[in-house]
N, C-alpha and C positions, 0 to 999 in steps of 0.2 A: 504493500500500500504506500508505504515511504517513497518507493521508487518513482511510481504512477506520480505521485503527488509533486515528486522534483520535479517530472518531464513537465507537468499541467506547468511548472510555475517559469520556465523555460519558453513553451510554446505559448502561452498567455497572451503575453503582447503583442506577439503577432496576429493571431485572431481577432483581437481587441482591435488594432489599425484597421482589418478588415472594417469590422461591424463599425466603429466610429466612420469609414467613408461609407458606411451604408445607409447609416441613418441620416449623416450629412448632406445626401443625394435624396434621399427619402423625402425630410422634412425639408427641402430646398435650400439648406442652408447654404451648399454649393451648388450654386446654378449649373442644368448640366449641360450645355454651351461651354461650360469650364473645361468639362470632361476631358473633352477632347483635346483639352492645349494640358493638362497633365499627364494624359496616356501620352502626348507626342514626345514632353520631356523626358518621360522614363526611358519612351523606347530607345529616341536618340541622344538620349545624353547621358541619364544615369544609368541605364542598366548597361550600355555600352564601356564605360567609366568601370563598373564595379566587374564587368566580364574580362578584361584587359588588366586590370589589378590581379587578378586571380590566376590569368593566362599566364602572364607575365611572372609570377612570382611560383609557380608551380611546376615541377620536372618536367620536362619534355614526354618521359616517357610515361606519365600517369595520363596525357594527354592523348596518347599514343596506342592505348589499351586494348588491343583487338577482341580480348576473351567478352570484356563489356562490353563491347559496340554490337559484337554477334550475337549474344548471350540475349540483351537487352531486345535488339530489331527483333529476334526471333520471337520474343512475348509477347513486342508489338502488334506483331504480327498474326499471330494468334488472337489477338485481343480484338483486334478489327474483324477480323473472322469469324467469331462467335458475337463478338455484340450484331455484326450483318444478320448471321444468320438467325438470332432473337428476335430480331425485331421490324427485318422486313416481308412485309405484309401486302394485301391490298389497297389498305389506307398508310401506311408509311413506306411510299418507296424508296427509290437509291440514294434523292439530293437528301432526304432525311436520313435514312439508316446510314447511309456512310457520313453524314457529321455527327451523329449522334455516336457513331463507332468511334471517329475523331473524338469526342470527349471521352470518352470509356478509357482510352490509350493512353491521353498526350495528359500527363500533370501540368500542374501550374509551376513549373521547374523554374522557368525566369522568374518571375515577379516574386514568386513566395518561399520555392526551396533553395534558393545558393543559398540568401541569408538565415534561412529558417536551420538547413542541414550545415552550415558554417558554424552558427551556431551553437547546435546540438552536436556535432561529432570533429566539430576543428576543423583546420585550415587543411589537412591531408585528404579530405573530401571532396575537397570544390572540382579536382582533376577529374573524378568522375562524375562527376554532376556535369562540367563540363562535357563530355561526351554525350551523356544522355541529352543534351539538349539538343546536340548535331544531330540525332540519331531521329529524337520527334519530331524539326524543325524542317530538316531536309527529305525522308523519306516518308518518316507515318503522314503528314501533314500531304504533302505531295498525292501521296495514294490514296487517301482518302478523298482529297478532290476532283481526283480522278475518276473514281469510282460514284464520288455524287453526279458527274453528268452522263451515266450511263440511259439516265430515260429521254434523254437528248435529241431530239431527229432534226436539231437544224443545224446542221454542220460542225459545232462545238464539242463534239464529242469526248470522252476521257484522255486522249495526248492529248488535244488542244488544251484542257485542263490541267493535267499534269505539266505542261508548260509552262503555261501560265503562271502557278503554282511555283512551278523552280524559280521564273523571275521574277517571282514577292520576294522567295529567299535571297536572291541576289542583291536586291534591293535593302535586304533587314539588314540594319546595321549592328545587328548581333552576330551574327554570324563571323563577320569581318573581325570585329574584336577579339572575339573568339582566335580567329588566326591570324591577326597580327598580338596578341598574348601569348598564342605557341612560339609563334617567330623570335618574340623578344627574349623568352624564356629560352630556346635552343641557341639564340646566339649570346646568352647573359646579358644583352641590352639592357641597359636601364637611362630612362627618359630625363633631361637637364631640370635640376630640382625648383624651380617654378613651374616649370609643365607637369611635372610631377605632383605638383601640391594642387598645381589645379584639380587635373585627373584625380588625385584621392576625394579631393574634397566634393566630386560630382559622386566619385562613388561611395561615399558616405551616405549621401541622399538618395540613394537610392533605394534603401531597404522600407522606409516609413511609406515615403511617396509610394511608390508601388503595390505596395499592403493598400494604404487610402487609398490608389486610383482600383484596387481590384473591388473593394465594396462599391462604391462611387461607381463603375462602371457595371454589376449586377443589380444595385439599386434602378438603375435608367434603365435596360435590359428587362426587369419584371415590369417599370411602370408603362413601360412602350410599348409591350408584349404580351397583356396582362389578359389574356381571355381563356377562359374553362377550358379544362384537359383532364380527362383523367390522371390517374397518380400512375399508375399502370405505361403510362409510355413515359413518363422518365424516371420514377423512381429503385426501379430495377437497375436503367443504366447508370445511375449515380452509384448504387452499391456495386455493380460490377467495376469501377472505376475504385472505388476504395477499398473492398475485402478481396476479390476475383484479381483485379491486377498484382498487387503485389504478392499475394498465395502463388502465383503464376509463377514471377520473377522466384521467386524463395526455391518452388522445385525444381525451376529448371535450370537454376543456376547450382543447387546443391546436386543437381542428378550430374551437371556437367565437371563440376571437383570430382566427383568421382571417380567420372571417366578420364579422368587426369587434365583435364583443360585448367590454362595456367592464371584460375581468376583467384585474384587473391581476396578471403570470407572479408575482409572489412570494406574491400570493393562491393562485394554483395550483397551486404549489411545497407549500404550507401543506396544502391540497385533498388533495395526494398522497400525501402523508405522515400524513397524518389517517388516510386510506383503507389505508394500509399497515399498522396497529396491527391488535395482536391483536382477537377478538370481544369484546366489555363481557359484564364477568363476570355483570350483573346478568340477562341472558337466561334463566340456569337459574333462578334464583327463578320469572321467570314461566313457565318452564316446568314448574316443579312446580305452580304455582300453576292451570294449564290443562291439568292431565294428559297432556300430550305426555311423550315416554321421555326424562326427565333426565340419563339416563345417557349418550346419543349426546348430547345439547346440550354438556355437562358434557366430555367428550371431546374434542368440537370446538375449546371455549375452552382448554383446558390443552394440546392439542396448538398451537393457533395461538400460543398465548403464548410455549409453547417456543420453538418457531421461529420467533418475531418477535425475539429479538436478533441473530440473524443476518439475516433479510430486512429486517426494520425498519433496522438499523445498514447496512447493503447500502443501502436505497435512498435514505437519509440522504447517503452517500457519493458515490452519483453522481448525486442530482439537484446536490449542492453542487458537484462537481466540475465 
């Protein structure tokens, strides 16, 4: 109980940021016209800022990790596959069931686990957090857009999606940081110390801002989108995103120590916990952005985030234990 009790007093305030932009968007105290000019600075300035601090100061070869990158896509992958096959229907077809698979899979890794799992498990973490983010940013994310314009018949079809899709990534300026981090780190660069203090000081600000803009942007999200559904289409996928993913990652990544694959348990540990975070808020953009029903995406993420202080801080507690 002692244990439970640390994690809760650890992961607390990060939840609390949540809920404070939630209610802050809620009750209008942040107009949400705001919104949008604080998700713009996370993306390109602080969380870029705090991706490059981490890249940069972390082994080349944690960056490097092959066992995690295959280990990881292959759950992904699985995870897209079975939320597809759950949940596509007559009335939910492809542009729904494959973003809704897109949250089942992709955590809120940016915005809430670097600082959240830095946090909780140290600075020797962020190398694979780092990968997992390449891993749902460039491929899961990709294929699942892919796969939502499958009912397609005007020439748009899934590569033109998946295309598409690659040049968002090209575009995100996370990614870039990400590998200009590996670069500085493989050649020891380190940046002339007022650039330096700049770059720290955006990536200080990143962990609160991001936390408030992820409520802040689910509070706008239900009030936009706010029309009856049953519980039935997205309460399932919010739990298969919190209990189902990381159960996933835990055996297939223990099935594969076994078989001698060279992941080392505190990478897995890392893996697991990754996989146990709520959905990445950022799915309802694109799902408004590809006409899938925002409102169940939108539901999925608020519901899974709710109940990630308790499953998140749960399985925080007893993989440490």
């Amino acid at each position: 109980m002692a244990g439970v009790l640390t994690v809760l007093l650890v992961t607390f305030p990060f939840f609390a940021l949540v809920l404070a932009g939630f209610v802050a968007a809620r009750r209008r105290m942040l107009p949400l016209d705001a919104i949008a000019g604080l998700n713009s600075f996370v993306l390109y300035f602080a969380l870029p800022a705090m991706l490059y601090r981490f890249g940069s100061t972390t082994p080349i070869a944690q960056l490097l990790d092959a066992a995690v990158f295959g280990v990881y896509l292959l759950c992904g992958l699985v995870m897209v596959a079975f939320a597809i096959a759950m949940t596509l229907s007559r009335r939910i077809r492809w542009n729904d069931a494959a973003l809704g698979a897109l949250v089942a899979a992709f955590p809120n890794t940016g915005f809430m686990g670097v600082p959240l799992l830095a946090a909780l498990m140290g600075p020797d973490s962020v190398g694979t957090v780092i990968v997992l983010i390449v891993v749902d940013m460039v491929i899961i994310s990709s294929l699942c857009i892919a796969l939502s314009r499958l009912d397609q018949r005007d020439g748009g079809g899934a590569m033109a999606a998946a295309g598409k899709a690659l040049r968002g990534v090209v575009t995100n300026p996370m990614p870039w940081a990400i590998i200009l981090g590996a670069l500085a780190s493989s050649l020891e660069f380190t940046l002339p110390g007022p650039i330096q203090t700049t770059v720290w000081l955006l990536a200080d600000a990143a962990s609160p801002v991001a936390l408030f803009t992820i409520g802040a942007v689910l509070a706008r999200s239900q009030m936009q989108a706010d029309h009856p559904m049953p519980w039935g289409d997205y309460v399932p996928v919010a739990l298969m995103k919190l209990l189902l993913h990381p159960l996933l990652v835990l055996l297939v990544g223990t099935m594969a120590i076994q078989l001698g694959v060279p992941l080392d348990p505190f990478a897995l540990t890392v893996m697991v916990l990754v996989a146990a975070l709520p959905s990445a808020s950022n799915v309802s953009l694109l799902a408004e952005r590809f006409g899938a029903d925002n409102g169940r995406i939108a539901r999925i993420i608020l519901v899974s985030t709710a109940l990630a202080f308790l499953t998140f801080s749960g399985a925080v507690a007893w993989l440490r234990g």
